[in-house]
C-alpha positions in Angstrom: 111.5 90.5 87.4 110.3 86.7 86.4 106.3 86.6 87.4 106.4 82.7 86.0 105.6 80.3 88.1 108.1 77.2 89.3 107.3 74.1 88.5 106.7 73.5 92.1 104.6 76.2 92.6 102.7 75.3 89.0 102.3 72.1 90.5 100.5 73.4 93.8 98.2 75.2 91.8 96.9 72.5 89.5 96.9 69.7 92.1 94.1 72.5 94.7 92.5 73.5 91.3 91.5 70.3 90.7 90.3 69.4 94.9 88.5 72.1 94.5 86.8 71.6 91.0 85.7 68.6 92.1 84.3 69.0 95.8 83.8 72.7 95.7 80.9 73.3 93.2 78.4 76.0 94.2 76.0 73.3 95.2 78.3 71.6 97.7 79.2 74.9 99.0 75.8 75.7 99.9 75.8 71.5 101.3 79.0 72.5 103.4 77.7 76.3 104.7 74.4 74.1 106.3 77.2 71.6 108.4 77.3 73.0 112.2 80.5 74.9 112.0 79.2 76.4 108.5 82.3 74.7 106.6 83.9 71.1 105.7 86.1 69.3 108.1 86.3 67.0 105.2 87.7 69.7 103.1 90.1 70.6 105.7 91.6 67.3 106.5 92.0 67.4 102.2 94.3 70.5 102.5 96.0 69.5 105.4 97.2 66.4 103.1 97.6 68.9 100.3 99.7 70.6 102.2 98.9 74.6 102.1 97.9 74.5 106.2 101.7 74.1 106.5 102.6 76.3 103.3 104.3 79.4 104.9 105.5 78.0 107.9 109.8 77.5 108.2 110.4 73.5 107.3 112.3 73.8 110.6 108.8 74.6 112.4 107.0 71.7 111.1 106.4 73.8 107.9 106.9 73.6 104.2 108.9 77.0 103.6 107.0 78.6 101.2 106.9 81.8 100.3 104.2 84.8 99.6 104.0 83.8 96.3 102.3 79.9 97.3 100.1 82.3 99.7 98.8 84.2 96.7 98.3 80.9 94.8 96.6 79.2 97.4 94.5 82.4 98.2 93.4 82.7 94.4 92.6 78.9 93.8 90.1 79.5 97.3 88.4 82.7 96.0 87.3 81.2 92.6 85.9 78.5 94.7 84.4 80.8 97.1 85.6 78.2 99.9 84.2 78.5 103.3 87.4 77.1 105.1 89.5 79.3 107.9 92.3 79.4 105.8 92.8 83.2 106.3 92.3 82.9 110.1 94.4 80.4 110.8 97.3 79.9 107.9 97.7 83.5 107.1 96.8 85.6 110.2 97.3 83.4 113.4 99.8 81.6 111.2 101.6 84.9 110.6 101.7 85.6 114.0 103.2 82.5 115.3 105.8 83.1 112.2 106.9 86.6 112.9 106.2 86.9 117.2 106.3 83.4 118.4 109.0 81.9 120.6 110.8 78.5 119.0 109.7 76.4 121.5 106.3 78.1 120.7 106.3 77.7 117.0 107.3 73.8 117.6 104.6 73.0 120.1 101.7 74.7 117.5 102.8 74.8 114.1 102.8 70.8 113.9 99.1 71.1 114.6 98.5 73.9 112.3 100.2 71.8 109.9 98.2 68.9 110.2 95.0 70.7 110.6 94.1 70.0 114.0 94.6 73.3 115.9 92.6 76.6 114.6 93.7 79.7 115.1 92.1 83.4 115.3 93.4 86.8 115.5 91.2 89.1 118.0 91.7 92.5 117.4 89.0 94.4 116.1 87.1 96.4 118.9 83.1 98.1 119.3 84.9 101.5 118.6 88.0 100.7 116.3 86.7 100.1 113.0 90.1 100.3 110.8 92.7 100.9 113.5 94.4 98.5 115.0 96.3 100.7 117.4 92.4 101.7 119.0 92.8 98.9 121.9 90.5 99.4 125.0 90.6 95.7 126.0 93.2 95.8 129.3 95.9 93.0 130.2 96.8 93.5 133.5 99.8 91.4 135.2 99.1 89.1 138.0 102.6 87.3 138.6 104.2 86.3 135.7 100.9 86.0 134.1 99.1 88.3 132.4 95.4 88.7 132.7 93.1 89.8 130.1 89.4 91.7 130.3 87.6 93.3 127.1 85.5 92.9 124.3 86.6 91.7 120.2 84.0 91.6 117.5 84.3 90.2 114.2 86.7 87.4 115.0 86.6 85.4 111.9 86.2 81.9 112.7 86.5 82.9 116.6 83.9 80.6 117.0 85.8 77.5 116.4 89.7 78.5 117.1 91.7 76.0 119.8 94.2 78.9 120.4 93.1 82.7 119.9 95.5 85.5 119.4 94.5 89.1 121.2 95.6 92.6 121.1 95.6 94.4 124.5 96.8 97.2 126.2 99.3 97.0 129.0 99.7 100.9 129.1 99.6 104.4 127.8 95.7 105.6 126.4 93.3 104.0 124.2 94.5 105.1 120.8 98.4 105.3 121.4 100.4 102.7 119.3 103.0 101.8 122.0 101.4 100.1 125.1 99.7 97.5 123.1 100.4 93.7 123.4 99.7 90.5 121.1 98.5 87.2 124.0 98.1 83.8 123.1 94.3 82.7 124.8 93.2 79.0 124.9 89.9 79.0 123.1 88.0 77.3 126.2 89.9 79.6 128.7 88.2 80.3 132.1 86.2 83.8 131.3 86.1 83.6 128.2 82.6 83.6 125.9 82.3 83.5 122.1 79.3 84.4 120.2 79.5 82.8 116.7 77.3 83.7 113.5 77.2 83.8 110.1 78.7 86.8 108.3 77.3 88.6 104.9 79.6 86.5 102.8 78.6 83.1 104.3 81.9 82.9 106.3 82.2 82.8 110.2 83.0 85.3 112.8 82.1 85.5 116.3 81.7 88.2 119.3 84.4 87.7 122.0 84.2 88.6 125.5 87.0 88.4 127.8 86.8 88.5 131.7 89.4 87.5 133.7 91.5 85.6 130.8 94.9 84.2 131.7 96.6 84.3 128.7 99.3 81.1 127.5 101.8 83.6 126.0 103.5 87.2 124.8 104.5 87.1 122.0 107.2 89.8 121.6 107.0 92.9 124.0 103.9 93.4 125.8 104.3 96.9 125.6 105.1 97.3 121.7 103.4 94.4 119.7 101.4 96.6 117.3 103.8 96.4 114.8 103.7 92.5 114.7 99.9 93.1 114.4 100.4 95.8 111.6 102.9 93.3 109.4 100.5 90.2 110.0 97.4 92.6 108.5 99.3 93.3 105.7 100.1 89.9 104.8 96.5 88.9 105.1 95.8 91.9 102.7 98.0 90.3 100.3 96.3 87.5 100.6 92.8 88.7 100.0 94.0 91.1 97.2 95.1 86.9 95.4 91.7 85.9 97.0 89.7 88.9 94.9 91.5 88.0 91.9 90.4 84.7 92.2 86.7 85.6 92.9 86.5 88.2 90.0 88.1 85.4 87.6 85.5 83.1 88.4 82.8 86.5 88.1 83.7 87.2 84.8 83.2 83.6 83.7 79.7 83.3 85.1 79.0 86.6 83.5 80.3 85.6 80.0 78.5 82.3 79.8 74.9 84.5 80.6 75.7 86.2 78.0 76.7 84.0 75.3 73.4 81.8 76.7 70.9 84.6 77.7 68.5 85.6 74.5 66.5 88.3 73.9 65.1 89.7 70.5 66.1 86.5 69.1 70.0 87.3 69.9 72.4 86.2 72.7 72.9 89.6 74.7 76.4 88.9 74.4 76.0 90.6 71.2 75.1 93.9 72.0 77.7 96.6 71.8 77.1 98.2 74.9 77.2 95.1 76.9 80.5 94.1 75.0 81.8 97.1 76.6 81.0 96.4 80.2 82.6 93.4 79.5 85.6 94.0 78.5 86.0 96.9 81.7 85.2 93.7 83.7 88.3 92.2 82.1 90.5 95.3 82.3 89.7 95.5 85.7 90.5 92.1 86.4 93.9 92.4 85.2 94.9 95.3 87.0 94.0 93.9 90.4 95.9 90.7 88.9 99.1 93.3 88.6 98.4 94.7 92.1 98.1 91.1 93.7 101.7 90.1 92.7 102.6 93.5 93.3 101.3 93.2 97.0 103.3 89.0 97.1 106.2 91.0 96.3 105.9 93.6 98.6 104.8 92.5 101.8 108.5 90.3 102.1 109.7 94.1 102.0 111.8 94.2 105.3 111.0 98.3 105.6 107.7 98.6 107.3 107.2 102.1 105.8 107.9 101.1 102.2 105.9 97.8 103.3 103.1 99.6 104.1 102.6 102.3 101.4 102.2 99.2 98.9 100.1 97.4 100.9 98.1 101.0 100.9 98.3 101.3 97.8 97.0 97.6 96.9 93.8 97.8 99.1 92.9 100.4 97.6 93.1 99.0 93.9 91.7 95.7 94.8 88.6 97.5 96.4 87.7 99.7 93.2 88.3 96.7 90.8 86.9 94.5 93.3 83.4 96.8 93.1 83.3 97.7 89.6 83.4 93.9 88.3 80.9 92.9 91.2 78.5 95.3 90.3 78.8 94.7 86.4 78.1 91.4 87.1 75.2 91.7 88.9 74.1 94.2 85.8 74.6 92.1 83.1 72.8 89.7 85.1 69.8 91.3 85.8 67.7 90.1 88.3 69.0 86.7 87.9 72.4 88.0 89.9 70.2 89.0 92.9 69.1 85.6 94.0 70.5 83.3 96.7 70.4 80.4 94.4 72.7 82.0 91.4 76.5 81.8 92.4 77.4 85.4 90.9 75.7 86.8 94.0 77.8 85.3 96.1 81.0 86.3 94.7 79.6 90.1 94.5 79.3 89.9 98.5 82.5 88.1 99.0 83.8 90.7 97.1 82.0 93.3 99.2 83.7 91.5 102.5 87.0 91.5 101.1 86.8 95.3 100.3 85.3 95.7 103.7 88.1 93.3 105.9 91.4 95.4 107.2 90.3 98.9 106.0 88.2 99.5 102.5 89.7 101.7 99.7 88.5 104.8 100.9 90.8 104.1 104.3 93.6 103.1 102.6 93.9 105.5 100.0 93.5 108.2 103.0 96.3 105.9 104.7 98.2 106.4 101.9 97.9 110.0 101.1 99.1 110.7 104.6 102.5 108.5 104.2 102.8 110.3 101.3 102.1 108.5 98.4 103.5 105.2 97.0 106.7 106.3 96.5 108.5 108.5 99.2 109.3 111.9 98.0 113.1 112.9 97.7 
């Protein structure tokens, strides 16, 4: 298989490498996490003209046609630049709902706006008691006419505090943990009944507490009564996505952590020339390449049409990504010493990014546990 880039998609890549080298340095980032939506409209307008808010979407949506691989290019480009943006929320996971579950006439009222960065999207599904699973749905939608009416509670909605147009899993039937009897609704973000609490997660990203009472949604999108696998595929996009967006963070870790040592002294000697520390180092960069392999394995994967194949990778990526993903963060921090610890030294910030991203859609341990159970990675004969 060719892994070289087109000269398109070599193209994308320098032309956001170089917006974001030169209005995303750590000190602006801190400038844009203190604005009142804790990122840069500024910034967003940029990669709306850029084009990546209409990257995936089918030119005959309003979109650009590209493919996983501009997702993972885009994604790695924003984790070295630890951008604060809602790219995830609304390119990749309300994005990859409107994709893979919208109507056309759907797709050509929103996408447009996507496109031009005007509309924000969220996806709602994660629940007080769900923690991994997205088929645990407690929150109820209820038909009245041909509408259906939605009453529950979501937390961690990233960037649920600003989205225009929310997407939410609820149940229309069968118990709380079954996977059938679960349906994916489009919600107006200023909908009658519904609240949003919005704060500041670990990582300096956004997420906000929904509460629904009484919401008349705009849309289905699919069948009400079997939408968790459009959930489940849109996931493991967004997985893909942050196992390009780790790579991208640990790239930009190791290079903070190689200039400390080449600069930091002690006993007269840059540190950098210890042995030991040599050693750590070059694990750091072993690491780093093997969650580089499992990122364009995961791009290659996730346009795998069988779910069950689809799924084992994504499995199988997850957990890679969230063992390289600790083992160069804590390094990091290590060679740093106390230095890495504080808020005003970037490496910190990429270790908790790094945290988040192990953290987001399951951590390792799930997934590998997820994975053990389908099997393995490759389906026995």
């Amino acid at each position: 298989m060719d892994f070289d880039f087109s000269e398109e998609q070599r193209l994308l890549a320098d032309s956001l490498g170089k917006l974001l080298s030169d209005r995303y340095g750590f000190e602006s980032r801190k400038a844009y996490m203190k604005q009142p939506e804790g990122w840069s409209r500024e910034l967003w307008a940029a990669y709306a003209e850029l084009g990546i808010l209409g990257l995936p979407f089918a030119e005959a949506d309003g979109g650009f046609g590209g493919s996983a691989v501009e997702t993972m290019i885009v994604a790695e480009a924003l984790g070295g630049a630890l951008a604060l943006e809602p790219w995830l929320a609304t390119v990749v996971l309300g994005g990859g709902l409107l994709r893979h579950g919208a109507s056309a006439a759907l797709r050509a009222e929103l996408v447009p706006q996507v496109a031009d960065g005007s509309l924000l999207l969220a996806f709602a599904h994660t629940e007080p008691q769900s923690r991994h699973d997205l088929h645990d749905v407690a929150t109820a939608a209820k038909r009245d006419g041909d509408v259906w009416v939605l009453s529950g509670r979501k937390g961690v909605v990233l960037h649920g505090d600003v989205a225009g147009k929310l997407f939410v899993t609820a149940r229309t039937a069968r118990g709380p943990r079954d996977a059938k009897g679960i349906g994916v609704f489009l919600v107006a973000g200023d909908a009658p009944g519904l609240t949003r609490r919005g704060y500041r997660t670990s990582d300096g990203l956004r997420a906000a507490e929904i509460t629904l009472d009484g919401v008349r949604a705009e849309a289905v999108l699919g069948d009400p009564a079997d939408g968790l696998p459009l959930a489940a595929r849109v996931v493991e996009e967004a997985i893909a996505a942050l196992a390009a967006e780790a790579v991208g963070a640990m790239d930009a870790t190791m290079k903070l952590t190689l200039e400390y040592l080449r600069t930091r002294k002690q006993f007269g000697r840059a540190i950098g020339s210890f042995q030991a520390l040599q050693h750590r180092a070059a694990d750091m960069m072993v690491a780093i390449e093997q969650a580089r392999s499992m990122a364009m394995y995961a791009a290659m994967m996730v346009q795998e049409e069988n779910a069950a194949e689809r799924a084992r990778a994504i499995h199988a990526v997850k957990t890679q990504i969230g063992r390289m993903a600790k083992l160069v963060g804590q390094q990091s921090i290590q060679l740093h010493g106390g230095i890495g610890m504080t808020m005003e030294y970037a490496v910190g910030h990429y270790f908790k990014r790094l945290t988040a991203i192990d953290t987001l859609f399951g951590d390792a341990d799930h997934h590998l546990r997820a994975l053990s159970e389908a099997g393995g990675l490759v389906e026995a004969a």
